[in-house]
C-alpha positions in Angstrom: 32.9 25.2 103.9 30.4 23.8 101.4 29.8 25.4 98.0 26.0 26.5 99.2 27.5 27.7 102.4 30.4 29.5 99.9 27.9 31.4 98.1 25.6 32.2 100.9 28.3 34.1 102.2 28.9 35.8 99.2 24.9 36.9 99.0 25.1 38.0 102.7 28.5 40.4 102.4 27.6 41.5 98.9 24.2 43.3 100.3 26.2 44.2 103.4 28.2 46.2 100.7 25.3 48.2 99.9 23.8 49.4 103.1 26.9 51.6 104.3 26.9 53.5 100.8 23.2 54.1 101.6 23.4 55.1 105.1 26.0 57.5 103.9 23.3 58.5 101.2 20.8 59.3 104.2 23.1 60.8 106.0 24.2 63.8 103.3 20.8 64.1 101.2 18.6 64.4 104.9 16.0 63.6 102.2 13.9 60.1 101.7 13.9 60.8 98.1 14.5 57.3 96.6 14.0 55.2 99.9 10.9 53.0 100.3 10.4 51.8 103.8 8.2 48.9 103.2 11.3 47.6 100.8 13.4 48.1 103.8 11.1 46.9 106.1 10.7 43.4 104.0 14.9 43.6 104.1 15.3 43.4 107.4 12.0 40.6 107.7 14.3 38.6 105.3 17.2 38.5 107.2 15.0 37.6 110.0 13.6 34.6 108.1 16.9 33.8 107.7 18.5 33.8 111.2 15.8 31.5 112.4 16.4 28.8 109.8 20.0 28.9 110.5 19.1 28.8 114.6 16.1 26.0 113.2 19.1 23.7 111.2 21.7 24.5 113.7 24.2 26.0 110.5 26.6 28.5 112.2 28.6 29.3 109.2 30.5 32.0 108.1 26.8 33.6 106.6 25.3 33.2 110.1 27.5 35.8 111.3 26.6 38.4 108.7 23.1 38.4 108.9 23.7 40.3 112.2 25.4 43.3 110.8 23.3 43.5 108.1 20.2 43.8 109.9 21.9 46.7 112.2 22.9 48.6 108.8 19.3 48.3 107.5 17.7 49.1 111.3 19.9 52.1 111.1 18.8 53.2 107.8 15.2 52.6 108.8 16.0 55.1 111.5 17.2 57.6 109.0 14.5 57.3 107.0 12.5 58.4 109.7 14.8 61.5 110.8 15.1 62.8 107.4 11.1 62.7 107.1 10.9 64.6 110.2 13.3 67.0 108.6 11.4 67.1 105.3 7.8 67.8 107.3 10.3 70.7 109.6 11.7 72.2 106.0 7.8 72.4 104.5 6.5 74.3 107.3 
């Protein structure tokens, strides 16, 4: 593994990091106080752009690999974001 590959990887995994702790967030606050979904949104575009310029340079490194479950951990926290708003609109009525 290159050093460029080396510290892709380390990019990749250390956002992957993040997204369980704010699933878990979602999860127990039921609230989308503190989410943006347009930041999310542009998250899961990213990783996007990425995947097709690994598929576009043929680079199946180790990085390659975690762009997948990133972009389910984001997708799922889009998700939440739209449950809890459901619940918010449910709790204001």
């Amino acid at each position: 593994m290159d050093l460029a590959s080396f510290f892709e990887t380390v990019m990749i995994v250390s956002f992957g990091v993040s997204w369980p702790l704010s699933i878990v967030r979602s999860v127990r606050s039921r609230s989308t106080q503190g989410k943006s979904l347009l930041f999310m949104c542009f998250i899961v575009f990213g990783y996007i752009c990425g995947l097709i310029s690994k598929f576009m340079t043929s680079t199946y490194n180790l990085a390659f690999w975690f762009y997948f479950p990133n972009i389910i951990m984001v997708c799922t926290d889009i998700g939440l974001y739209f449950r809890n708003k459901k619940l918010e609109r449910a709790a204001g009525k």
